[in-house]
C-alpha positions in Angstrom: 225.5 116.6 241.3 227.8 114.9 243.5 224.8 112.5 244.8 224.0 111.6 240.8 227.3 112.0 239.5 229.4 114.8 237.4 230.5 111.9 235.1 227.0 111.7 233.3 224.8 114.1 231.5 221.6 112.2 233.6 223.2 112.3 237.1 222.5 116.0 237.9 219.2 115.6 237.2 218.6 112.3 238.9 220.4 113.5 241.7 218.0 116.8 241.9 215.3 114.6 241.9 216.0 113.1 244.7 216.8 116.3 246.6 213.1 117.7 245.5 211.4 115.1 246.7 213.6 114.2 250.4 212.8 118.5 250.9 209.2 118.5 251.0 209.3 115.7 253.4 211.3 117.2 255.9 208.8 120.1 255.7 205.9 118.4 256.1 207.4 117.0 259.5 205.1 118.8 262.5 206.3 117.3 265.8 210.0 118.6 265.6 210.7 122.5 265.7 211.7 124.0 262.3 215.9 124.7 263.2 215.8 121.0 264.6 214.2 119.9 260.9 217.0 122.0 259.6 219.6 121.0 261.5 218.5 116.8 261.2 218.2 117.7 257.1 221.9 118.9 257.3 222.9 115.8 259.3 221.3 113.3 256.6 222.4 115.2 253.7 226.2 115.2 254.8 226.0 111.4 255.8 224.4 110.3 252.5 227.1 112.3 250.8 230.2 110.9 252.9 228.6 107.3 252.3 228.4 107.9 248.6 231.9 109.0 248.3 233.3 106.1 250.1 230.9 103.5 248.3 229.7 105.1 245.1 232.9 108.3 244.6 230.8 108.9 241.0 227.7 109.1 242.1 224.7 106.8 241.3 225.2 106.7 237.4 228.8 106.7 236.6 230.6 107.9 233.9 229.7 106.1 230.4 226.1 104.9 231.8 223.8 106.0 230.0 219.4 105.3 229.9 220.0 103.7 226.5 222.4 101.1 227.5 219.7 100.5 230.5 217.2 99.7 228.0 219.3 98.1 225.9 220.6 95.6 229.0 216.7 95.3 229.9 214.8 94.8 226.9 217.3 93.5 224.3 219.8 91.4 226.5 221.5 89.0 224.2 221.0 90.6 221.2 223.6 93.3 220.7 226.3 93.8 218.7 229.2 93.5 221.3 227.2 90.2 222.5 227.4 88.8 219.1 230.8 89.3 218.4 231.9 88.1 221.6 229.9 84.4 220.9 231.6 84.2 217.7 235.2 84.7 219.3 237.1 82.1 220.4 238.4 81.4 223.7 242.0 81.0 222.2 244.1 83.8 221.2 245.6 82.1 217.9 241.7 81.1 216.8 240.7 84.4 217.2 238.8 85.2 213.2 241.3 88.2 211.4 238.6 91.1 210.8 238.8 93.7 208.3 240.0 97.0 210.0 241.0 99.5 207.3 238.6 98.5 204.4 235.8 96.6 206.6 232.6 96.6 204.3 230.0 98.4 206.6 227.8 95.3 207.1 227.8 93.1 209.5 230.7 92.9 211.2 230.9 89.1 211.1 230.8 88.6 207.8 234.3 91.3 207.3 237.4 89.0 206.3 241.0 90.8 207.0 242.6 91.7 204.1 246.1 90.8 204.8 249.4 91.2 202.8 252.4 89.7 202.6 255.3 91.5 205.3 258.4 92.5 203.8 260.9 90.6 205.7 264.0 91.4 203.6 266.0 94.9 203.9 264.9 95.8 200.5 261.9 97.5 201.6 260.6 101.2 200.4 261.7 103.7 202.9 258.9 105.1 204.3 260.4 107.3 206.7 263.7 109.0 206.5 265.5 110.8 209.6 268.8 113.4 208.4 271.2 115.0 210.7 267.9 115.2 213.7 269.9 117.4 216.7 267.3 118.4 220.0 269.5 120.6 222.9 268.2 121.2 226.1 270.0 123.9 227.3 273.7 122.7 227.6 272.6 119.1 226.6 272.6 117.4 223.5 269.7 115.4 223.8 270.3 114.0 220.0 273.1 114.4 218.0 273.3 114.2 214.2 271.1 111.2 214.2 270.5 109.8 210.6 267.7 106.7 210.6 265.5 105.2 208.4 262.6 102.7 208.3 261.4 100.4 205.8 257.9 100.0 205.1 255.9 96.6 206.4 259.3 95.8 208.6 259.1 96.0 212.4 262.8 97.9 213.7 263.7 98.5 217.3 265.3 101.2 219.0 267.3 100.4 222.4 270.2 101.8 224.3 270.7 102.9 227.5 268.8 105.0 229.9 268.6 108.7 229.1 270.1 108.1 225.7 267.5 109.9 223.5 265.0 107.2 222.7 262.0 108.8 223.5 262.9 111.9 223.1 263.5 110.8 219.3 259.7 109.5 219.3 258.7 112.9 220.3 261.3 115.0 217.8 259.2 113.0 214.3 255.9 113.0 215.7 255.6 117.1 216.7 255.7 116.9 220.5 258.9 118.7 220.4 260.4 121.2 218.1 263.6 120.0 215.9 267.1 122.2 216.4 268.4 120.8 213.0 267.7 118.4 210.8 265.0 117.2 209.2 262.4 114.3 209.2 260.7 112.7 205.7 257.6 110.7 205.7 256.6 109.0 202.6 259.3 111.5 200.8 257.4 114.6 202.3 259.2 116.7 204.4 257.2 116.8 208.0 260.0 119.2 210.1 258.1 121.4 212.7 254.8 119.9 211.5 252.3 119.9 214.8 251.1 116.5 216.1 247.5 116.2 214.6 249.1 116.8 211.0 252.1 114.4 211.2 248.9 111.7 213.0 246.9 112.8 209.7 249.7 112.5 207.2 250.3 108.5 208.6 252.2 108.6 211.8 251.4 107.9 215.6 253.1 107.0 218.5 252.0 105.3 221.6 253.7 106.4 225.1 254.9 104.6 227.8 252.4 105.6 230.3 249.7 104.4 228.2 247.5 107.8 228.7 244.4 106.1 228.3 240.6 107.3 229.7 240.2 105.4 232.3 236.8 106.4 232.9 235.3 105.1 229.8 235.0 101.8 228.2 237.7 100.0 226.1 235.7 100.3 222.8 235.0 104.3 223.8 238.8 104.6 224.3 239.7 103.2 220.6 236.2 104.8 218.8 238.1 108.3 220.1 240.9 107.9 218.1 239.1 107.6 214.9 238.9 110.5 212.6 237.5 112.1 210.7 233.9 111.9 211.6 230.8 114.1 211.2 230.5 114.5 214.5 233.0 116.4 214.9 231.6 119.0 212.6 228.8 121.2 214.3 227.7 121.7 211.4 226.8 118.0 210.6 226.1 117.4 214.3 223.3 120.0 214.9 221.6 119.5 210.6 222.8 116.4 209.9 222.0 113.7 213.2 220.9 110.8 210.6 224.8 111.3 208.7 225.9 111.5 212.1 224.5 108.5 213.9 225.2 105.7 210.7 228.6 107.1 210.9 228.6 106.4 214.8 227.5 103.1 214.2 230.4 102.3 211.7 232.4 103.6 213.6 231.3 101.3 216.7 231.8 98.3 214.0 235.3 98.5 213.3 236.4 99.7 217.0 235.2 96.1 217.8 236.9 94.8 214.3 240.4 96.4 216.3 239.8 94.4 219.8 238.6 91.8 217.9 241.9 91.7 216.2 243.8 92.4 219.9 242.0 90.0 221.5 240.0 92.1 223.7 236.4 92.0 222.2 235.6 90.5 225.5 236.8 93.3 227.5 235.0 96.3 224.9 232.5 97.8 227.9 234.6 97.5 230.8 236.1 100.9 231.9 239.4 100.9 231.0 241.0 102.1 234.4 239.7 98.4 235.6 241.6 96.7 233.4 245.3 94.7 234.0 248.3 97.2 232.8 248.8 94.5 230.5 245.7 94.9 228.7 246.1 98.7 228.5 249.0 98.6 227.0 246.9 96.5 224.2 244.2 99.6 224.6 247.1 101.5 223.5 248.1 99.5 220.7 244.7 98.8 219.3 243.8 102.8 219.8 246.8 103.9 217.7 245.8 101.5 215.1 242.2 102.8 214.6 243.8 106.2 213.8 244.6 104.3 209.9 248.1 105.6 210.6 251.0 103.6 208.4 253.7 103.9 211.0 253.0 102.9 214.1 256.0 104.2 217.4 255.6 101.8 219.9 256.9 103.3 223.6 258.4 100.3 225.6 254.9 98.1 224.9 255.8 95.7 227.5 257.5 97.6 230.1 255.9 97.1 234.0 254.0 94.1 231.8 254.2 90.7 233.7 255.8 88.3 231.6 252.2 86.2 231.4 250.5 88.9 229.7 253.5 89.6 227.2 252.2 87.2 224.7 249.3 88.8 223.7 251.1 92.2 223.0 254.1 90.7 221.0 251.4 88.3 218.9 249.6 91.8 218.1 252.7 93.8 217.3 254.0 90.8 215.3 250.5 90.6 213.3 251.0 94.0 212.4 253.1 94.4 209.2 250.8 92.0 207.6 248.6 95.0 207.6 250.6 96.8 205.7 251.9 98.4 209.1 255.7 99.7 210.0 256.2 99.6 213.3 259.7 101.0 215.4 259.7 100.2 218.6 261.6 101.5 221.7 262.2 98.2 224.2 264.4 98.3 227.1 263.5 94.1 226.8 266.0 92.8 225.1 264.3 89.3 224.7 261.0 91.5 223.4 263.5 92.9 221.0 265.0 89.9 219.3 261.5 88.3 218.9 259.9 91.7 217.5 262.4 93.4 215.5 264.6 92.8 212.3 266.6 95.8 212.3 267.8 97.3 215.6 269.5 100.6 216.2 271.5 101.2 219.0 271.8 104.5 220.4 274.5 106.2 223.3 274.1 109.7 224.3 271.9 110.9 221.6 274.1 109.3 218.6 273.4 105.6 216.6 276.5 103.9 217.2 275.4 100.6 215.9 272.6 98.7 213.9 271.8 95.1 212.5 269.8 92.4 214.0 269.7 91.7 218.0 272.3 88.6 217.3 274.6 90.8 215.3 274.8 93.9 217.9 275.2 91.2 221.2 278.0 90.0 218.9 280.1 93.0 219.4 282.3 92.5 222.0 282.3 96.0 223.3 278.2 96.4 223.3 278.4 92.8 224.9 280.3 93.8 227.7 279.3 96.8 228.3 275.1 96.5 227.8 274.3 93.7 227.2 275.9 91.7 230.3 277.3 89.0 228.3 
């Protein structure tokens, strides 16, 4: 297994192969007494293995490679899907063709337009989700405090404050990953208190963390097909009786996972693993995986922290693209230059409470935020 590699269903059985067919050989070996044999068949063995984990740690076929994709590579190089889509886009971020990702006909993926509509740009907006008196305590620590918040749909609002001020812990309160103390949290007027994270994801909600928390062992387009739901694979029932159901909704599901890097700008990068890709680019990973879950409200966790300032661009043109999908993105920035090109509404928040809110221009405007956070 370790010779093949643990990582794929195939590598066992290659690397048993090899095994069966290096034993006999030793055997037939006649001029060297039999505990010599077994001693030299030791030595071999343990070398080839050290070898393999300093050259090849997976083994010979490494996690995500797979017979099919060999054939595919050797007998119909140039003509897959990925390879077609990757032609058509442009070398230019701004040229890259807006594909249909919600409501993408299940054709050919080239011929899918996006369906955009108009952001909301004015305060006006529906509320879409609605935060009331939200308290968390961690022993003698008030975490959150009281914390009353809302966001307007199609609108993109930020959340910043200091270090250890209750941002994230916030993010985790409304999407499940925590249990609320008091208070209660509203999405699209239902009330979502105590709900677990699958259902609040289900109901319209994600969040993306910090740490990206990606599978690094896996492609780009793997990591973003995952988050799709819904599927008949993930019935047994429809897995083991219904392969056919199964395998066109694979295939569909392939399509519009390349529609989402499409629309990120990574269609390029859809079979690299994602643990070889630039943090930068993960961080898109994460963007583009929480927005094949169809969610409505998107929480964005610091997108472009430990980003290089080069590879910012493409994550604020994506997160700005956004509400023209009918998206409402909140996002927590500790950036504050991120902020003002991002966000219309920004909250500011000190130990757990919002002490102010408006635009980035109208908070740096107060003298006592100014002086004391800002640097100004």
């Amino acid at each position: 297994m370790v010779l093949g590699g643990l990582g794929n269903i195939f590598g066992p059985a290659v690397g048993s192969t090899l095994v069966g067919v290096f034993n006999p050989l030793f055997q037939r070996i006649q001029f060297i007494s039999p505990d010599i044999i077994g001693l030299l068949q030791v030595i071999i063995y343990s070398s080839l293995l050290i070898i393999m984990l300093r050259i090849m740690p997976q083994g010979l076929l490494r996690e995500g490679i797979s017979v099919k994709k060999w054939f595919k590579i050797i007998l119909f190089r140039g003509n897959g899907t990925t390879k077609d889509l990757k032609t058509k886009n442009s070398s230019k971020r701004d040229g890259i063709e807006r594909i249909s990702i919600l409501n993408a006909p299940q054709s050919d993926v080239k011929e899918s337009k996006l369906r955009v509509v108009e952001p909301v740009i004015e305060e006006e907006g529906k509320v879409i989700l609605k935060i009331e008196g939200l308290v968390k305590r961690f022993g003698g620590i008030t975490a959150v405090n009281g914390l009353d918040l809302q966001l307007r749909e199609k609108n993109i609002a930020a959340l910043i404050g200091p270090n250890g001020a209750g941002k994230t812990t916030i993010f985790n309160l409304i999407t499940g990953f925590l249990p609320v103390d008091e208070g209660r949290v509203f999405l699209k007027g239902a009330d979502i208190t105590g709900w677990p994270p699958n259902k609040i994801a289900k109901s319209g909600m994600v969040r993306t963390f910090q740490d990206v928390r990606l599978f690094y062992r896996t492609s780009t387009l793997e990591n973003v097909m995952v988050a799709m739901r819904d599927l008949p694979g993930e019935n047994l029932d429809s897995l083991f009786f219904q392969p056919k159901r199964v395998y066109e909704a694979e295939l569909k599901t392939r399509e519009k996972a390349l529609n989402i890097l499409k629309f990120v700008g990574l269609l390029e990068k859809a079979d690299v693993l994602t643990g070889e890709l630039g943090f930068g680019e993960q961080k898109l990973v994460s963007v583009a995986r929480a927005l094949a879950t169809e969610a409505d409200i998107l929480l964005l966790d610091e997108p472009c922290s430990g980003v290089d300032r080069s590879q910012m661009e493409p994550i604020l043109n994506a997160i700005l693209e956004l509400p023209k999908l009918g998206k409402t993105i909140l996002v927590v920035e500790h950036n504050l230059e991120v902020v003002r090109q991002l966000a219309s509404h920004v909250y500011f928040l000190e130990q757990g409470q919002l002490t102010a809110e408006g635009s980035m221009d109208e908070l740096m405007n107060q003298e006592r935020l100014a002086t004391a956070y800002f640097g100004l």
